[in-house]
C-alpha positions in Angstrom: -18.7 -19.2 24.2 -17.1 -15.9 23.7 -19.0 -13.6 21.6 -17.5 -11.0 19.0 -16.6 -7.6 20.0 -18.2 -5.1 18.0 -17.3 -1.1 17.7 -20.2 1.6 19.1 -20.5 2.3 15.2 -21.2 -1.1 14.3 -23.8 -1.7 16.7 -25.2 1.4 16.1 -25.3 0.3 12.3 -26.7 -2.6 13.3 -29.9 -1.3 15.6 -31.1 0.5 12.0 -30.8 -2.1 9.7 -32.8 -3.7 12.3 -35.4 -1.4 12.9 -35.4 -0.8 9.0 -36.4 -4.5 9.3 -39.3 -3.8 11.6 -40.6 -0.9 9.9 -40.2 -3.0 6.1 -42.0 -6.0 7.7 -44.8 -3.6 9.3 -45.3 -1.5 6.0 -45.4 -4.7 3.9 -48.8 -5.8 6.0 -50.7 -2.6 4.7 -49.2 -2.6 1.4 -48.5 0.1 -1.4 -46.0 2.0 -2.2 -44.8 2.0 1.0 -42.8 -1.1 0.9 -40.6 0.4 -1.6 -39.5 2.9 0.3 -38.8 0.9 3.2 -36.8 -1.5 1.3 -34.5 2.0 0.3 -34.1 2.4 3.7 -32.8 -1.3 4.1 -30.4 -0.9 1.9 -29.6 2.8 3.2 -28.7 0.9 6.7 -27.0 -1.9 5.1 -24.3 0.6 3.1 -23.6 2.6 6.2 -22.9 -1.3 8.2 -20.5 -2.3 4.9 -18.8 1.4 5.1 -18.0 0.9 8.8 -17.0 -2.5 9.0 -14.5 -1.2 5.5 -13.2 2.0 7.9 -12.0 -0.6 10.6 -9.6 -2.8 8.3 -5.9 -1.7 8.4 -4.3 0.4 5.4 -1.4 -1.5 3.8 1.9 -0.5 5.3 4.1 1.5 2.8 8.3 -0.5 2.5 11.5 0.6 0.7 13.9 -1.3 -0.3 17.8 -0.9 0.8 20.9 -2.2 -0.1 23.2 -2.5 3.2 26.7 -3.0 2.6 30.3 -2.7 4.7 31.1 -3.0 8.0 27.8 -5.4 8.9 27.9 -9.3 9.6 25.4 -10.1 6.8 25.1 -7.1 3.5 22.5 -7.5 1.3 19.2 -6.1 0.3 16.4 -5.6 2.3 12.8 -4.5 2.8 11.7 -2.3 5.4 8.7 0.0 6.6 9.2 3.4 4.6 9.8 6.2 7.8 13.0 3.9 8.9 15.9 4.8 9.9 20.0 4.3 8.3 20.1 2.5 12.1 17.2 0.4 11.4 19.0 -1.3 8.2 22.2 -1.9 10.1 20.8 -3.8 12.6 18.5 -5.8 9.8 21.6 -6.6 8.3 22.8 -8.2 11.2 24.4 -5.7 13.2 27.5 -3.6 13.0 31.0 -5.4 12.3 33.6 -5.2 15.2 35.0 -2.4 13.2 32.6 -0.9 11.9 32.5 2.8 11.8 29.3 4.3 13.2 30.4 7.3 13.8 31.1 8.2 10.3 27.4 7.7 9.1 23.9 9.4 9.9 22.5 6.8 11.9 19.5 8.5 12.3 18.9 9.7 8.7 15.5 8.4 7.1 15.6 5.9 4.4 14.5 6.1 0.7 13.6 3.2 -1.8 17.0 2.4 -3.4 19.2 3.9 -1.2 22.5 2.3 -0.6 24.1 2.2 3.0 27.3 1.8 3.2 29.9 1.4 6.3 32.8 1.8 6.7 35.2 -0.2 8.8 37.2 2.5 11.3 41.1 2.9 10.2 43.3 1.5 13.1 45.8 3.3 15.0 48.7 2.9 12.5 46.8 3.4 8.9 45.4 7.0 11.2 48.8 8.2 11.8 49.9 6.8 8.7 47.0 9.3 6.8 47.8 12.2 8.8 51.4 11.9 8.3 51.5 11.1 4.9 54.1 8.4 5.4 54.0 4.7 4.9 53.6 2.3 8.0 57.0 0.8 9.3 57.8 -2.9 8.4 54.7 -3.1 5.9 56.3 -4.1 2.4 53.5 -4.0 0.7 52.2 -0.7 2.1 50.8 2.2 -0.1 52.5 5.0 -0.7 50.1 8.0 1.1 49.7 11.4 0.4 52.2 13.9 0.5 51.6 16.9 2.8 51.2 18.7 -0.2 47.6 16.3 -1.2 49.7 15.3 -4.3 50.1 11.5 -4.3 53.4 10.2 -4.4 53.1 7.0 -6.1 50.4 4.6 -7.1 47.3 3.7 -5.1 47.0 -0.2 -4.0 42.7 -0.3 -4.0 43.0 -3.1 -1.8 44.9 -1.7 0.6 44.4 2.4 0.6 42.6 3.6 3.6 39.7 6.2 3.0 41.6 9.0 3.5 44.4 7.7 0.9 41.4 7.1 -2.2 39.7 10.6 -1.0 43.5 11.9 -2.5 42.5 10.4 -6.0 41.5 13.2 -8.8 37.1 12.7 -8.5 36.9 10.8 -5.7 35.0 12.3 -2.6 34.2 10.7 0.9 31.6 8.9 0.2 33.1 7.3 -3.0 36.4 6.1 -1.3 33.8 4.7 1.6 32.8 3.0 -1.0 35.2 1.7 -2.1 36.4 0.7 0.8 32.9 -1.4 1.4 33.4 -3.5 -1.7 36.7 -4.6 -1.3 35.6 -5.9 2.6 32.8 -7.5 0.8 34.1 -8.8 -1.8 38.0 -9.2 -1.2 40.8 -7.5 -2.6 40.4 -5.8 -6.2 42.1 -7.8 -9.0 41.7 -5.3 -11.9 41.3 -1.5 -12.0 38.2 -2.0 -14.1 36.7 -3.7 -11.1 35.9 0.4 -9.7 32.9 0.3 -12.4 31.2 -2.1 -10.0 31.2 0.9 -7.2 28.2 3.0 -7.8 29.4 6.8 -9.4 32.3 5.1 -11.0 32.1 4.8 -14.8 34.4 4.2 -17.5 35.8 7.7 -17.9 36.3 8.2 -14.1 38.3 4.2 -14.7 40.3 5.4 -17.3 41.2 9.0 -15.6 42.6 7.1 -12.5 44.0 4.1 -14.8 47.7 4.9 -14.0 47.2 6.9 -10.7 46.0 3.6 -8.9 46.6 -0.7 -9.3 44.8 -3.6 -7.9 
């Protein structure tokens, strides 16, 4: 049979509540006062064996929670060990999208209970030229009109089809906003009503009604 392994502290511990045995047994034989002091020292040995067996049990590990959304096969929110990384909630959310656009987020920034990851899918090779032309792409119908060179935009923004650089031309949206934005509508499908922004975290009413005719579904 397999005995127990024990630390050099524990064994050490051990040795003087046994010899604090011995010497409690011996001093009980001649009696007096003695006993009593022996029995302190019993229990002396005993609390340093509890306080060393206590020292050896793990601390609880510390978790944040995090909610992943965008580019990754399976959003949502999760729970992980508080020091992680933005890369560590990507791949707990499944992994990166094929479109996903890594390059756009710190990966390696450290996660905070409550923090919301968002990525972006990567603009393809005609809604890129598109944003840095400021024209619309050929044979698209339906496409959004983009930003003039000026940054003024020249007609309504579609919400389910403007690319990020098209929203970031919007009067109080930033980057990270029209990333956003971006995120919700892959997650969710296309926008059917402007007041559907108030769902995106840093868009309230005010912001809603300030972009109310600059923007439709």
């Amino acid at each position: 049979m397999r005995m127990p392994s024990v630390s050099r502290r524990q064994a050490l511990a051990y040795a003087v509540v046994v010899l604090a045995l011995l010497a409690l047994v011996g001093r009980s034989v001649v009696g007096g006062d003695e006993t009593v002091e022996g029995a302190s020292e019993l229990d002396a040995a005993y609390e340093v064996l509890t306080l060393d067996e206590s020292a050896d049990e793990p601390g609880e590990v510390e978790r944040v929670l995090v909610h992943v959304a965008g580019a990754v096969r399976e959003p949502g929110v999760y729970e992980l060990a508080a020091g992680s990384r933005v890369t560590d909630a990507v791949q707990r959310a499944g992994g990166p999208r094929a479109r996903a656009w890594l390059d756009s987020i710190n990966l390696a920034a450290q996660l905070v209970d409550g923090q919301q990851v968002v990525v972006p899918l990567k603009p393809s090779a005609a809604e890129a030229a598109a944003g840095s032309l400021g024209i619309c792409v050929a044979g698209d119908a339906g496409a959004t009109p983009t930003a003039s060179s000026g940054g003024v935009a020249s007609g309504p923004v579609s919400l389910s089809r403007a690319t990020v650089s098209e929203l970031e031309q919007l009067p109080g949206i930033g980057p990270v906003t029209a990333q956003k934005i971006v995120a919700h509508r892959d997650e969710h499908g296309p926008f059917r009503a402007v007041d559907e922004l108030t769902a995106i975290s840093g868009v309230g009413p005010a912001r809603v009604e300030a972009l109310r005719e600059l923007v439709t579904p």
